[in-house]
C-alpha positions in Angstrom: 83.7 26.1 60.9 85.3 25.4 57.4 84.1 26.6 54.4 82.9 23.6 52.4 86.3 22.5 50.2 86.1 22.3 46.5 86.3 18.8 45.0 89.0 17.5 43.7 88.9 17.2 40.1 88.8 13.6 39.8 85.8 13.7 42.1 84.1 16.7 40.3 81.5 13.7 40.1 78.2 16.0 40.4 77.1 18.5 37.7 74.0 20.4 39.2 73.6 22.7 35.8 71.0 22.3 33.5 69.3 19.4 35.0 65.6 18.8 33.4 62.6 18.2 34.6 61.8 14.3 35.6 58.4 13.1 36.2 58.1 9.7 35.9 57.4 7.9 39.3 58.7 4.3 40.7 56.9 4.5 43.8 54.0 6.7 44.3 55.0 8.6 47.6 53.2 11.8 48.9 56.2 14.1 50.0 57.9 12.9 47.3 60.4 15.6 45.6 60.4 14.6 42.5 58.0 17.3 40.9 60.1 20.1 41.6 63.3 18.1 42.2 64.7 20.2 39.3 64.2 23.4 40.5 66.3 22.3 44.0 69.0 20.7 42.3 69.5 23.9 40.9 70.8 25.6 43.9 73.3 22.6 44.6 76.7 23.4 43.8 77.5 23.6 40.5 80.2 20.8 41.0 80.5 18.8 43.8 81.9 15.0 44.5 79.9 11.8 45.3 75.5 12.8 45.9 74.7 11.6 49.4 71.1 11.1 50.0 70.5 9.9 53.7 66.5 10.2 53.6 65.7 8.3 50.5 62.1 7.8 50.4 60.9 7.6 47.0 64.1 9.0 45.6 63.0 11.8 43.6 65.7 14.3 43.7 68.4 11.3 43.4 66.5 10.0 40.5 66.3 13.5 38.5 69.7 14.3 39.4 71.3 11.1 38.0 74.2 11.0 40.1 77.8 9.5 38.5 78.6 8.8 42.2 75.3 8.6 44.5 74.3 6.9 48.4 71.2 6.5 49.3 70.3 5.6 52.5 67.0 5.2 54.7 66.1 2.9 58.1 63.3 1.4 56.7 64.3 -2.0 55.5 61.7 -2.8 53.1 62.2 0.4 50.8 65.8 -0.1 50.8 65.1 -3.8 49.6 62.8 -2.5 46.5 66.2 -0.2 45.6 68.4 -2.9 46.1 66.3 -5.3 43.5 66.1 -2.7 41.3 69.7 -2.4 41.0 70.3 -6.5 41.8 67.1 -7.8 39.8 65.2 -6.0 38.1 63.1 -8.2 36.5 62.3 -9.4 40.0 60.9 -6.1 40.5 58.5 -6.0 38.1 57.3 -9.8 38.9 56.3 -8.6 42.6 54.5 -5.9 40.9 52.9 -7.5 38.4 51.6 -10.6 40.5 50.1 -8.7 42.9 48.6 -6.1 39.8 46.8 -9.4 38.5 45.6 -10.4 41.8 44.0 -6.5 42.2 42.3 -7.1 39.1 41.1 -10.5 39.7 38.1 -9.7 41.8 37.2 -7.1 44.6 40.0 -4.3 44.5 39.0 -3.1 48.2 39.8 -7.0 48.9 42.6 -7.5 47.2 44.5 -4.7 48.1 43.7 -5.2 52.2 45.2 -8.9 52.0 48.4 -7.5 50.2 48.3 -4.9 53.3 47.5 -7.7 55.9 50.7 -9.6 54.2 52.7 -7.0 54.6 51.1 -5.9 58.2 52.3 -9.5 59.2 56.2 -9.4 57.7 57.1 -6.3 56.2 58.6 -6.9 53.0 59.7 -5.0 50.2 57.4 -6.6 47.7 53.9 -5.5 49.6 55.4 -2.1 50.1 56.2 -1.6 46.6 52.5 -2.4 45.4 51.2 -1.0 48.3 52.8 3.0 47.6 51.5 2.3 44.1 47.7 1.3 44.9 47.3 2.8 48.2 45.2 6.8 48.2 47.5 9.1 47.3 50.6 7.6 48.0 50.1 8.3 51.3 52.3 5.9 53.8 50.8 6.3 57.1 51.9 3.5 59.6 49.7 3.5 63.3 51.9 4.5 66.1 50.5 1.9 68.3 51.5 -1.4 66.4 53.4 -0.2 63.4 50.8 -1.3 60.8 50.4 0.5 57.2 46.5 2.2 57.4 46.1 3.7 54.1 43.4 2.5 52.2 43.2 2.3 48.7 43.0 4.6 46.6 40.4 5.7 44.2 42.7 5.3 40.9 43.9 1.8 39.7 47.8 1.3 39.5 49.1 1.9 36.3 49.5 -1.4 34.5 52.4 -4.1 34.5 54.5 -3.0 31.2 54.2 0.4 32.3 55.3 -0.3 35.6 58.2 -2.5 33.6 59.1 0.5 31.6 59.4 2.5 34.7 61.8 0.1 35.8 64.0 0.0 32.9 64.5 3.6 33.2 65.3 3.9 37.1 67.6 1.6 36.8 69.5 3.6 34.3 69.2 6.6 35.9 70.5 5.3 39.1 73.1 3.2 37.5 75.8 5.0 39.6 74.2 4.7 42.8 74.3 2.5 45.8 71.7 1.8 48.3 71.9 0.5 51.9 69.6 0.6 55.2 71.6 3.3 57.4 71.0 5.9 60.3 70.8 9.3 58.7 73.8 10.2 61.0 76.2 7.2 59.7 75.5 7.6 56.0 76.4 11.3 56.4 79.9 10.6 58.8 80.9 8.8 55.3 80.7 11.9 53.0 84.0 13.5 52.3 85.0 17.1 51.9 83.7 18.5 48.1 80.4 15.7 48.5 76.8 17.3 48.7 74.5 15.5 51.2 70.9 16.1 50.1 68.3 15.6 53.3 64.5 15.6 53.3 63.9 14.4 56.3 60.2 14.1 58.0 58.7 17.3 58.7 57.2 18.5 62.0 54.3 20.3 60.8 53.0 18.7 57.7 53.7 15.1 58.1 53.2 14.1 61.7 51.4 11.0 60.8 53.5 9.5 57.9 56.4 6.8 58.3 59.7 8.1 60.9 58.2 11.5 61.6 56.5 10.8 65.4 60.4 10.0 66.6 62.4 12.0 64.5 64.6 14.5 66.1 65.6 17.8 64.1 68.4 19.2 67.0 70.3 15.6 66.3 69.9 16.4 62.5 71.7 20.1 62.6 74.6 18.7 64.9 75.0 16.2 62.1 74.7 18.6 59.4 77.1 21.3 61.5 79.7 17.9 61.5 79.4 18.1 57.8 79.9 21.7 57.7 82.9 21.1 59.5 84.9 19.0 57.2 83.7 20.5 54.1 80.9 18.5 53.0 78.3 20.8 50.9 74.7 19.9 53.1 71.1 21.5 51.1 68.2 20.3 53.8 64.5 20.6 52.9 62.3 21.3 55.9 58.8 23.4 56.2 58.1 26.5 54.9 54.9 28.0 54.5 51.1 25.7 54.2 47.1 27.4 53.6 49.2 29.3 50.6 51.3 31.2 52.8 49.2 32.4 55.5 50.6 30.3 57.8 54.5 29.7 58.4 56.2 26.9 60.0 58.3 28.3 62.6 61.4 26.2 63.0 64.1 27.3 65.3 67.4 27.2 63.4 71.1 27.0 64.6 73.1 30.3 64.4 75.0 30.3 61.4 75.0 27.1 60.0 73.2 27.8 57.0 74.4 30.6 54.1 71.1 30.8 52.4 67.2 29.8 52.6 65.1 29.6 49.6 61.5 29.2 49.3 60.1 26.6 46.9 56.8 26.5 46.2 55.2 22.8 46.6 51.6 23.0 45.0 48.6 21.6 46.9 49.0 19.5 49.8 48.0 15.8 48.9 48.4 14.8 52.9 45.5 17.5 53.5 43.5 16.4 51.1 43.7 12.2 52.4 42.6 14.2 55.7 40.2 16.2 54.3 38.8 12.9 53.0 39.5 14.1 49.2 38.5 17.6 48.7 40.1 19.5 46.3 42.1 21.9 49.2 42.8 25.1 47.0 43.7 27.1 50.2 46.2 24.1 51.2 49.3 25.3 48.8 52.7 24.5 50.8 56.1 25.8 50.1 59.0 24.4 51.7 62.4 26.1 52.5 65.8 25.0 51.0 68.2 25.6 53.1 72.0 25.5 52.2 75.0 25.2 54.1 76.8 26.9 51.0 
């Protein structure tokens, strides 16, 4: 395999250096990135060409990073319609949120929230979703493997209020200004990148995420041949998969291809919000996870 190529300078789009902290959330997602985003984007190439993020979710690395030139991609067609509108109409973000804030607030919460997830049960749309990963426990998205349905419950906090959520807006949007968003296959959105790009993945993991949204039929062998493709061509790849959980007593074994990574990297997670939803809410101080970076690089 080819070393991964050095982008032209014209598409030296990517500055990894110096990149601060970012903290404020759009959607509320558990296996999010975001609050240590800045601490992986560290170890991605110091420049690189277009930002290639082919498991989206709630965007947290994309997001802190601020791309020039960025793709994000994801087969779940109502998240990639809330990044769409943000981009499209923003202010017809913030109106699906806000409508369904006022109805939350109108009466019983428990109520409220369980018709938005009935509506959304019925025809998934990007406008439940997005209240529903704001109001739902934890920002856990669990969908039932035997009809597809979103089961979270609410949560226990309120979602933050309309003009914050506005705010919130106004700022993704900036920060993502350069990217693009479409509903792809993990496998086509990373055939696109070009040698001197850095693909990003965070895909489902196997051990700590069984239950959440794409993990039960995800396949990790058909994500290493893809990466390994990458490799080939000269496309930078940095994949996030399971490190250590119960604060490193316990290590998630994953079998890894010969030689198609350079270097792994622990990074340490904080407490598991997934164990504590199944724990039903305790405060889990034996649950700390790390994860391991792993670069192609």
């Amino acid at each position: 395999m080819e070393a991964a190529a050095k982008p032209d300078h014209d598409r030296a789009l990517g500055l990894a250096e110096a990149v601060a902290p970012f903290k404020t959330q759009l959607l509320k997602w558990v296996g999010s990135k975001q609050k240590i985003a800045h601490e992986i984007v560290q170890h991605f190439p110091p420049r690189f060409g277009a930002y290639h993020e082919p498991f989206l979710g709630a965007a947290g690395v994309m997001a802190t990073l601020a791309p020039r030139e960025g793709y994000g991609s994801d087969t779940f067609a109502p998240l990639i319609e809330i990044w769409q509108t943000l981009q499209s109409d923003p202010a017809r973000l913030t109106r699906w949120y806000e409508s369904r804030w006022q109805a939350f607030h109108a009466g019983d919460r428990t109520a409220a929230y369980e018709r938005v997830k009935s509506a959304y049960n019925a025809h998934p749309n990007g406008a439940d979703f997005l209240f529903l990963t704001r109001s739902c426990y934890g920002g856990v998205v669990r969908f039932r493997k035997s009809d597809g349905h979103m089961s979270t419950p609410v949560g226990s906090h309120p979602p933050i209020p309309p003009k914050a959520f506005a705010r919130r807006v106004d700022l993704w949007r900036t920060r993502l200004a350069g990217c693009r968003f479409e509903r792809l296959d993990y496998a086509e959105s990373m055939a696109r990148a070009r040698p001197g790009d850095l693909v990003y993945c965070d895909p489902p993991y196997s051990h700590s995420q069984s239950i959440l949204y794409g993990a039960q039929s995800f396949s990790l062998d058909r994500l290493f041949d893809a990466i390994a493709a990458c490799k080939a061509r000269g496309v930078f790849v940095a994949l996030s998969i399971d490190g250590t959980k119960k604060s490193g007593l316990h290590d998630c074994e994953v079998p890894l291809p010969s030689g198609l990574f350079a270097r792994e990297i622990m990074v340490t997670l904080g407490r598991s919000m997934l164990k504590r939803f199944q724990m039903g809410g305790q405060s889990c101080e034996s649950e700390v996870v790390r994860d391991r970076l792993l670069l192609t690089y």
